[in-house]
C-alpha positions as CSV (number, residue, x, y, z in Angstrom):
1,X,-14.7,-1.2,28.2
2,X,-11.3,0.1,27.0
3,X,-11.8,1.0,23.0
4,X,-8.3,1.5,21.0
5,X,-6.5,4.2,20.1
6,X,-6.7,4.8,16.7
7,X,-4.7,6.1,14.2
8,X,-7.0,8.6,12.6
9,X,-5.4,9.7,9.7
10,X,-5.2,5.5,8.5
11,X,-8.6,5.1,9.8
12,X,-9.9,7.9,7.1
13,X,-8.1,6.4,5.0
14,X,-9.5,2.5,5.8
15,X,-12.8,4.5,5.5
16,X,-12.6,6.0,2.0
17,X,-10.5,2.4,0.8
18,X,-13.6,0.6,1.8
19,X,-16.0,3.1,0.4
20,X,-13.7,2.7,-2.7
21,X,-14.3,-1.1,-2.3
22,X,-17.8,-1.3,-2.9
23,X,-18.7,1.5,-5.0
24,X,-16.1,-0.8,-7.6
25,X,-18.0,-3.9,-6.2
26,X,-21.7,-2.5,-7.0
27,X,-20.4,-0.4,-10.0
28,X,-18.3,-2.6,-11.7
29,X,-20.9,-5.2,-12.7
30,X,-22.9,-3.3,-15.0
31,X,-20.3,-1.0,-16.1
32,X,-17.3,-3.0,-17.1
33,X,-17.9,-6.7,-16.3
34,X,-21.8,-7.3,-17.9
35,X,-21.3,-5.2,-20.9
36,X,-17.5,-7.2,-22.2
37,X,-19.5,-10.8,-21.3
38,X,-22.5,-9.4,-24.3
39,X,-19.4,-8.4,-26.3
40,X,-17.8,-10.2,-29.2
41,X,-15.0,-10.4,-27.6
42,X,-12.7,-13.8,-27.3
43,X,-13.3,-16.0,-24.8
44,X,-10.2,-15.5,-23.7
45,X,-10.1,-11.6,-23.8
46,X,-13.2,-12.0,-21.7
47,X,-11.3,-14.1,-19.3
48,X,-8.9,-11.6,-18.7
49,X,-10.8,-8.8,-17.9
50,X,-13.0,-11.1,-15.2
51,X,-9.2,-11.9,-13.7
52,X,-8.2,-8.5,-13.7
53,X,-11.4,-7.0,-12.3
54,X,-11.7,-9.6,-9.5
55,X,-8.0,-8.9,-8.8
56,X,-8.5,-5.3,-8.2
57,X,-11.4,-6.5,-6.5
58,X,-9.1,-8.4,-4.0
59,X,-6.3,-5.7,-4.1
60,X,-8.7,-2.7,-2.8
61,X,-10.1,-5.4,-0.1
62,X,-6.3,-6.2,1.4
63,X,-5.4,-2.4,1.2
64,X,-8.7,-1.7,3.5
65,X,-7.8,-4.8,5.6
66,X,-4.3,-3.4,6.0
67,X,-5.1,0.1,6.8
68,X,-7.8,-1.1,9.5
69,X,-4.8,-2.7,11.1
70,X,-2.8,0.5,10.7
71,X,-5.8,2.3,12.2
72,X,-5.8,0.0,15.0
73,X,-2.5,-1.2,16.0
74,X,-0.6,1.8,17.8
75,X,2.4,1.8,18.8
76,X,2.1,0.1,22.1
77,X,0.6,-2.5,20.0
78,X,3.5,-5.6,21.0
79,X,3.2,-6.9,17.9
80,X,6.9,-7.8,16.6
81,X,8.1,-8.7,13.0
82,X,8.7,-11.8,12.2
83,X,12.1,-10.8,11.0
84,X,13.1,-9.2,13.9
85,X,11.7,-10.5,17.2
86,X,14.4,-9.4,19.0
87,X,13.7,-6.0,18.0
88,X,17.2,-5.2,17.0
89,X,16.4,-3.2,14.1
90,X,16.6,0.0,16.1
91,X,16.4,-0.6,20.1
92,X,13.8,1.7,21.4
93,X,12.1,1.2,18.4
94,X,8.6,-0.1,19.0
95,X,9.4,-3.9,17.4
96,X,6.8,-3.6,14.7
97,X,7.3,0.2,13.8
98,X,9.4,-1.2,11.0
99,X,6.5,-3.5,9.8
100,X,4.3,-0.9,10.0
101,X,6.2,1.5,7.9
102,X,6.7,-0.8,5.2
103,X,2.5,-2.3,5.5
104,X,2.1,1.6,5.1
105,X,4.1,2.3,2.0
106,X,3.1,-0.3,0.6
107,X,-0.5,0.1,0.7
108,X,0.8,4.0,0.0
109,X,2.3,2.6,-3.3
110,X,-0.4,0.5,-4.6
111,X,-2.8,3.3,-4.5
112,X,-0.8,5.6,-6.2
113,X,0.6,3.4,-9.0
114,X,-3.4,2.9,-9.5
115,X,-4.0,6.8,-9.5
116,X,-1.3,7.0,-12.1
117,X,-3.0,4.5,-14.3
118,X,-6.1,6.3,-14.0
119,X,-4.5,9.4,-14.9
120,X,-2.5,8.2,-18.1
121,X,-5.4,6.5,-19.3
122,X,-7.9,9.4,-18.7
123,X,-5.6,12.0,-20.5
124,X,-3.6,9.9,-23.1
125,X,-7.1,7.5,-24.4
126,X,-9.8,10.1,-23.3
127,X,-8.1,13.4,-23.6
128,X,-9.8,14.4,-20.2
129,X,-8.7,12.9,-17.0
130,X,-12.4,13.4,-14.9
131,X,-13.9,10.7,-17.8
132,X,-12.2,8.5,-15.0
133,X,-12.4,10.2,-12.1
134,X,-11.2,6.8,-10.0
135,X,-7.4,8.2,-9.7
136,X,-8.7,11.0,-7.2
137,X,-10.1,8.0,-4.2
138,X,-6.4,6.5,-4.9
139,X,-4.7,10.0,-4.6
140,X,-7.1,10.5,-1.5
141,X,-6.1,7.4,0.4
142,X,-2.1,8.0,-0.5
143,X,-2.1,12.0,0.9
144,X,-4.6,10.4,4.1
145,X,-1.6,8.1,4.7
146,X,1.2,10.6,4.7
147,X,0.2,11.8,8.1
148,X,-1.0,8.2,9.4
149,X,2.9,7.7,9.2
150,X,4.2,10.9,10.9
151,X,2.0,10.2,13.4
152,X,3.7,6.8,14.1
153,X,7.4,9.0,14.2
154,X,6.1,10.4,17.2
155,X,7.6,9.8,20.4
156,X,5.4,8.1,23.0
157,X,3.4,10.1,24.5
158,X,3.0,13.0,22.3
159,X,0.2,11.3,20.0
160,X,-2.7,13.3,19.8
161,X,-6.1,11.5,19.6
């Protein structure tokens, strides 16, 4: 049986996304979700936060999604992007290197504009920024991908396990 070769710096970070997944799955519930729908708030208000917790919901479910992929899919992957099946982006270049990059900052992004929020909210509403400590798994998964993408700059054959 031949097992793949795996990124491991995206594959830590898959790990701690999806642990980040469902503590905010089992968490979220009773501590944000359960407590607005007893509230007093408007219907509408209440609404919104269901929206906005089930999108985050989604979000952190994608991101884990994507960096399995990353995790997975090395670079002798022959997986092309759709924008360039000729791979004339950069001949030599793996054809999907460019894809990846861009799944990978992406991803990268997300969880740092969420550590961000965390952050402003924690020190400007809270005046402490561990009352929310949810910024540090986003920071975590962002610094895990940095070397998930040098990684990938590495010439064939000089990736290390």
């Amino acid at each position: 049986m031949h097992l793949p070769r795996l990124n491991f710096w995206f594959a830590l970070a898959a790990l701690i996304s999806l642990l980040t997944l469902l503590a905010h799955a089992k968490s979220g519930p009773n501590a944000l979700l359960t407590p607005v729908e007893l509230s007093n708030l408007s219907p509408a208000l209440k609404a919104l936060v269901a929206i906005l917790w089930h999108g985050l919901t989604a979000t952190l479910a994608i991101n884990t999604l994507a960096l399995v992929w990353l995790a997975r899919a090395t670079a002798s992957t022959n997986l092309a992007h759709p924008a360039d099946p000729d791979n004339t982006v950069a001949p030599g270049t793996p054809p999907h290197r460019p894809f990846r990059a861009a799944l990978a900052l992406s991803v990268m992004a997300q969880f740092a504009t969420l550590s961000g929020i965390f952050l402003y909210a924690g020190w400007s509403r809270l005046g402490s920024v561990w009352i929310l400590p949810q910024w540090l798994a986003g920071l975590t998964v962002f610094l895990l991908c940095l070397p998930g993408i040098l990684h990938e700059r590495r010439p064939a054959g000089r990736h290390r396990p």
